[in-house]
N, C-alpha and C positions, 0 to 999 in steps of 0.2 A: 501273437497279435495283441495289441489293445483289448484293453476288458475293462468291466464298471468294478468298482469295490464290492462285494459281495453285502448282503444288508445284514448276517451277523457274520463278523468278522471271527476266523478259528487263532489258533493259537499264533503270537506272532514275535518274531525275533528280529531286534533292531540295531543298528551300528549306527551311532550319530559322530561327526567330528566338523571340527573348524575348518574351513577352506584357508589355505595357505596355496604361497606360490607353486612352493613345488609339488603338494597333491593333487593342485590345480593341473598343472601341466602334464601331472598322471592320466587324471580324469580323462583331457583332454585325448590319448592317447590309444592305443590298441588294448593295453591291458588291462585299463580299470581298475576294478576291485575285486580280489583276486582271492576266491578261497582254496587256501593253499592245501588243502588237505580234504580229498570227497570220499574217505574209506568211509564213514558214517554215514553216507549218503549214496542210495539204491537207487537202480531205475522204478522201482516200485514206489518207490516217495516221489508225492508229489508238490511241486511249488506251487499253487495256484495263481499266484503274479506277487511280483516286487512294485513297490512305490519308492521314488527318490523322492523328496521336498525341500526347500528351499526355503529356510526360514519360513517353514510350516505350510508353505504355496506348492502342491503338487507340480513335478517336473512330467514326470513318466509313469507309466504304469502298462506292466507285460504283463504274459503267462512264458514260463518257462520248465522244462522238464530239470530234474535232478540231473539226470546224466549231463546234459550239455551246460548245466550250471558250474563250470569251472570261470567262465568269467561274466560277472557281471556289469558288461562295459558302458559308461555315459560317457556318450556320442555327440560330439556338435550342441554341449551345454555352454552354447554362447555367454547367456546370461548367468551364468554362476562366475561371482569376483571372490575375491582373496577376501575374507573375512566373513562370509557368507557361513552359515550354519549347516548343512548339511545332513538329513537321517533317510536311511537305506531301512526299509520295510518289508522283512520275507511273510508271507500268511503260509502256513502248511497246513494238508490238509490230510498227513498223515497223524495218528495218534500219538506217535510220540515229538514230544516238543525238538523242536529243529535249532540245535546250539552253535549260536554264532558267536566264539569268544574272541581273548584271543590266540587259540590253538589253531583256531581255521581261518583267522584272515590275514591276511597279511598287505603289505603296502606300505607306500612312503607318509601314510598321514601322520601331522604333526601331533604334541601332545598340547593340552592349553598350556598356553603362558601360565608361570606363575603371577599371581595377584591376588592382592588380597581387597577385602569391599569394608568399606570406612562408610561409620551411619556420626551422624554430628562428630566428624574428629576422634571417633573413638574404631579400634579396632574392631573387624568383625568376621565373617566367613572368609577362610582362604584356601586355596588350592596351592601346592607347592612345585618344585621340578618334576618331582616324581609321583604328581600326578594326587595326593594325600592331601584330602579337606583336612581343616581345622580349625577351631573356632576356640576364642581363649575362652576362662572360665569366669563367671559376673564375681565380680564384687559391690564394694560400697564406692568406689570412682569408675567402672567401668561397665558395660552391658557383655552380655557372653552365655556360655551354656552354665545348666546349674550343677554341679559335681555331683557324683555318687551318692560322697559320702554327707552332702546336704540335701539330699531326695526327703528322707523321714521330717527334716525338721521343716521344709518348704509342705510335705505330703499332710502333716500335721500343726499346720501353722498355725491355727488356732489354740491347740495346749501348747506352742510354744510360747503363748505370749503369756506374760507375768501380769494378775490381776491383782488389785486392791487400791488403796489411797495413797499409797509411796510415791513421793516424784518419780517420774518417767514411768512408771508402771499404766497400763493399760484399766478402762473401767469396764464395769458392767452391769446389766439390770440384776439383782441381789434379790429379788421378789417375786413370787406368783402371781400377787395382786396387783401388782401397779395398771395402772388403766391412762384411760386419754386424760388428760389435764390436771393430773395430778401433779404436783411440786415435788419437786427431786429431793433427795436427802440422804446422806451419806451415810453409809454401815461400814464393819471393819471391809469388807470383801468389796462395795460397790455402792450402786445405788437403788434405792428403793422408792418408790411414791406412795404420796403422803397426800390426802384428802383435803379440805379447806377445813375441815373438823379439826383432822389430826393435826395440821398448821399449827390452828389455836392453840391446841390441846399443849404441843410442843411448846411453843412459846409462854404456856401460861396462861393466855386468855380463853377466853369463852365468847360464843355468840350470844347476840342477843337472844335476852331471855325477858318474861312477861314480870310483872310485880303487880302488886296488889298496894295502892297508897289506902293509909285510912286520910277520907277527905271531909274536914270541916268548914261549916260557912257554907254549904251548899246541900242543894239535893237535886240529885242526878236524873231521878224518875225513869224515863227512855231513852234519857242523852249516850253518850257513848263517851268511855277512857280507856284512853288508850297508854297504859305507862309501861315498859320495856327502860333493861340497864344491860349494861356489858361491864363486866369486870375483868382485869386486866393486872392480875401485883395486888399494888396494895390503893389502886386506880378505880374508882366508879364512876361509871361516862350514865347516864338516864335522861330520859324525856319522858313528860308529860305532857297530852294532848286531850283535851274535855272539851264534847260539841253537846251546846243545849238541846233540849226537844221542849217543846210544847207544853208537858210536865215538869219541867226543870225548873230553879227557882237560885237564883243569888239570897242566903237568909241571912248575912251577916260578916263579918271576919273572915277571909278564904283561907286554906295554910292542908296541907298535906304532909305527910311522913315520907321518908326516902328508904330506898332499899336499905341501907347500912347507917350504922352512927356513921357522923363525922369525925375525924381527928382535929379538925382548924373551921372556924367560921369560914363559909364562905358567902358569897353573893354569886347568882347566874340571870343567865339570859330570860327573859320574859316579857310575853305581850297579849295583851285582847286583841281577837279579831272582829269586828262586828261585823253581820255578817248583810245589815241593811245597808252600809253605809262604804263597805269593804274599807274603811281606815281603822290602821292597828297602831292602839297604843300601847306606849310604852309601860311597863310597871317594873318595879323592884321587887327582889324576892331573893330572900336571906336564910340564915339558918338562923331558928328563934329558940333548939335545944338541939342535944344530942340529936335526931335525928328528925326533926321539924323545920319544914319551911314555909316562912309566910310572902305573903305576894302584898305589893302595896302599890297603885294604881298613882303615876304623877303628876300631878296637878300646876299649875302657874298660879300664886296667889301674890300680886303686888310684884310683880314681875320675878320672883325666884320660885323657884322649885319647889314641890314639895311633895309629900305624900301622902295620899288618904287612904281609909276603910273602904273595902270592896261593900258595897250594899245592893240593894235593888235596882237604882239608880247611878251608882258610883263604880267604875267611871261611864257607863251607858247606863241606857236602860236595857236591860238585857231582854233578848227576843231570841226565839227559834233559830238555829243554825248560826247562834254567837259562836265562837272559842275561846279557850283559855291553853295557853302555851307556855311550856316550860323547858327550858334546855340547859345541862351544865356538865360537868366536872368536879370531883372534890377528894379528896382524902379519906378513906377509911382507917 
């Protein structure tokens, strides 16, 4: 009689195949499916129910004893067509596994067709006459399984690839240090990072760094200088930045020293800021020796140019929170 699936299923032994005409019209018929051989099978074993399904949709479901299990007949399976899927489900509920190969069954079921399954144009899984998957082997134009005797070098792919700077060679980090934002930089084997220090370092330059000008024509008192250079080769980039205080004083002639001799005169950028007025003029500022620069403040006299001596007065009258600025480039 009818039964429910049992809710943990014991061991179980399955026959699936293709519905074709003429297993169809087996099914259809007295004998079913037919195990041809019950010496292995005691009235002591028991079947606890068969399931048929249909493209995985339950048909049926019995209890049947061993002994009268010579035929497993489907009856008035209207709705099974030719092409339908078909698995036959024994549960036993004896200990030993119940073998349903093919020594004990027998019947007109067909085998699949041969065919094979094409993924983009390329071959791929196939079942043959005789029933033998196969699937070809990948290469570099084709997809497939991967050989034997390429297991180790696919299992090891990573010592299989070739490092260093060689064209078509593979790279890699060459470093324990390298950290976030560091700049990349080539070794014989890979690459390494390189700090905005070591950059410099690499290339020759250096960060800005502090200088000490000696400054005449003035006195500084509380004011603040600020002079810093970067070198670079045979390259000196410097600025100079002087804010008065209160105690500060224009005495005379202004002119400071530079980090290095020069090799070539040169002239650079310069300006007073006043700092009542915020208009910044313009001054000239030259090299007056080896490593001396003087500042000369320009004036309009009869409508042309010209330059004067920084003093007291010239070119302000200097107050609290003036400036003096210097920016260049030159030759060491």
């Amino acid at each position: 009689m009818p039964t429910a699936i049992p809710a943990s299923e014991p061991e179980t032994a399955q026959i699936s195949f293709i519905v074709t005409a003429s297993n169809l019209s087996m099914m259809s018929s007295s004998s079913g499916l037919l195990c041809a051989d019950g010496s292995n099978l005691t009235e002591e074993d028991k079947i606890l129910f068969y399931r048929v399904t249909k493209n995985s949709v339950s048909l049926l479901t019995a209890v049947q004893n061993c002994k009268t299990l010579w035929n497993v007949r489907l009856h008035n399976l209207t709705e099974v067509v030719v092409g339908d899927a078909i698995t036959i489900s024994l549960w036993c509920d004896n200990a030993t596994w119940l073998q349903l190969d093919a020594d004990y069954v027998s019947g007109a079921f067909s085998a699949h067709p041969a065919v094979t399954i094409e993924v983009d144009g390329e071959s791929g899984l196939s079942i043959d006459a005789n029933q033998v998957l196969s699937l070809p082997l990948a290469n570099g134009d084709q997809s497939g399984a991967l050989a034997f005797d390429d297991w180790d070098t696919f299992n090891g792919k990573q010592d299989a690839l070739t490092f260093g700077i060689a064209d078509a060679n593979a790279l890699r980090v060459d470093a324990s240090d390298i950290a976030d934002n560091d700049y990349a930089k080539f070794t014989a084997n890979g690459l390494e990072g390189r700090s905005y220090s070591e950059v410099l370092s690499d290339l020759g330059l250096v960060a800005w760094a502090s200088w000490t000008p000696t400054l005449t024509g003035i006195t500084i008192g509380s004011g603040t200088v600020v002079a810093r250079k970067m070198t670079f080769g045979n390259i000196c980039d410097f600025e100079l930045i002087i804010t008065l205080a209160a105690d500060s004083a224009i005495t005379g002639d202004f002119n400071f020293t530079l980090p290095h001799n020069y090799v070539n005169k040169e002239s650079f950028h310069s300006f007073i800021y006043d700092a009542n007025t915020t208009i910044r003029y313009i001054c000239l500022a030259f090299h007056s020796s080896p490593n001396k620069v003087v500042l000369r403040p320009l004036t309009i006299v009869t409508y042309v140019i010209a330059s004067a001596t920084f003093s007291s007065t010239v070119p302000i009258t200097w107050a609290v929170g003036d400036e003096i600025h210097v920016r260049g480039s030159y030759e060491i």
